[in-house]
Every structure is written in structure tokens, then in C-alpha cells.
N, C-alpha and C positions, 0 to 999 in steps of 0.2 A: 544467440541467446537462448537459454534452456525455460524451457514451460515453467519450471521452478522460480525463477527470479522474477516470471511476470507473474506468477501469482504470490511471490515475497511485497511485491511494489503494491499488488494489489490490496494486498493483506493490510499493510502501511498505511493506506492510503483511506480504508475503511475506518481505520483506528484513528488518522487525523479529522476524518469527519465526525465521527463521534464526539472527540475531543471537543469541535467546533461547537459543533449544535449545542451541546451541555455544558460549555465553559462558560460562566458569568461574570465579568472585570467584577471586584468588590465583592459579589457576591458566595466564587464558591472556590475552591484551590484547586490546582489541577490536583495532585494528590485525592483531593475530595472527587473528582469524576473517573480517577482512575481506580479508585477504590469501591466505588458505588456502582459504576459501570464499563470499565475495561474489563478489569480483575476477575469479574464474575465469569464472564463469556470466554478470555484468552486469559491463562491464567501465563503470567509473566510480568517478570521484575519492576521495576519502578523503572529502577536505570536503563532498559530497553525499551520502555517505553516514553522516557524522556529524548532516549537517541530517535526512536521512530518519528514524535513529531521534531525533528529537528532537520529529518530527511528534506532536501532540496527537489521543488520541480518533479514532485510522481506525477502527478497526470500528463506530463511533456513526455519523462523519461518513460510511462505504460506505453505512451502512443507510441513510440520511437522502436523499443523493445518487440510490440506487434508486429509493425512494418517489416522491421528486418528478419522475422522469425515467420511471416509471411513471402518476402521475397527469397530464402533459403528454404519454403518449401519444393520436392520434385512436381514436375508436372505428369500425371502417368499418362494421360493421354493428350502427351506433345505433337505437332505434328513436322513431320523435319519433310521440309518440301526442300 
């Protein structure tokens, strides 16, 4: 897995917590947080930002994604006994 897609997930995953923290049941639309505060900082669509939070399991799928991008690193100083 490429350095790009763990920081896509991460990306994702910044944008669902924002979503969190400033989303109010009743009180405010998501529309209304993506507009006040996505939009400003990542300028992008409604509809990919409704896709983002709809993403399944990122903080499972980062950890998974490290791991294996951690065990496919080379070791340079391997020792071959």
C-alpha cells in the first residue's frame, strides 16, 4: 500500500471528526458544518464529502494499511547469519 492512500484515509478520517465534534442532531445540518467548516479549509464538493463520511472502518483500515507498509519495508542493515 502507497504512502498516498494512508494519507487519503487519513485525510477521511480528519474530515469525519470534524463532522463529529460540530454536528448537532436538531440543531445544525450537516450541509450547515460542511459549509461553515469543511469547505473553508478542504475546498471540495458536497458529494465527496458525503462519500468521505460514509467511508467504513478508517481508523482499522490506517492501522492495517501502516502494518503492512511497515512489514514491506527493506531492512538495510539485515544480518544474514
Amino acid at each position: 500500500m502507497s504512502y498516498n492512500r494512508i494519507n487519503k484515509l487519513k485525510y477521511y478520517k480528519i474530515i469525519q471528526d470534524i463532522t463529529k465534534e460540530k454536528y448537532e442532531i436538531g440543531f445544525n445540518t450537516l450541509i450547515g458544518v460542511y459549509e461553515k467548516y469543511i469547505y473553508p479549509i478542504y475546498p471540495i464538493s458536497y458529494s465527496h464529502y458525503r462519500k468521505i463520511l460514509e467511508e467504513p472502518r478508517l481508523e482499522s483500515r490506517i492501522k492495517e494499511a501502516e502494518e503492512k507498509k511497515d512489514n514491506q519495508q527493506m531492512d538495510l542493515f539485515r544480518k544474514d547469519s
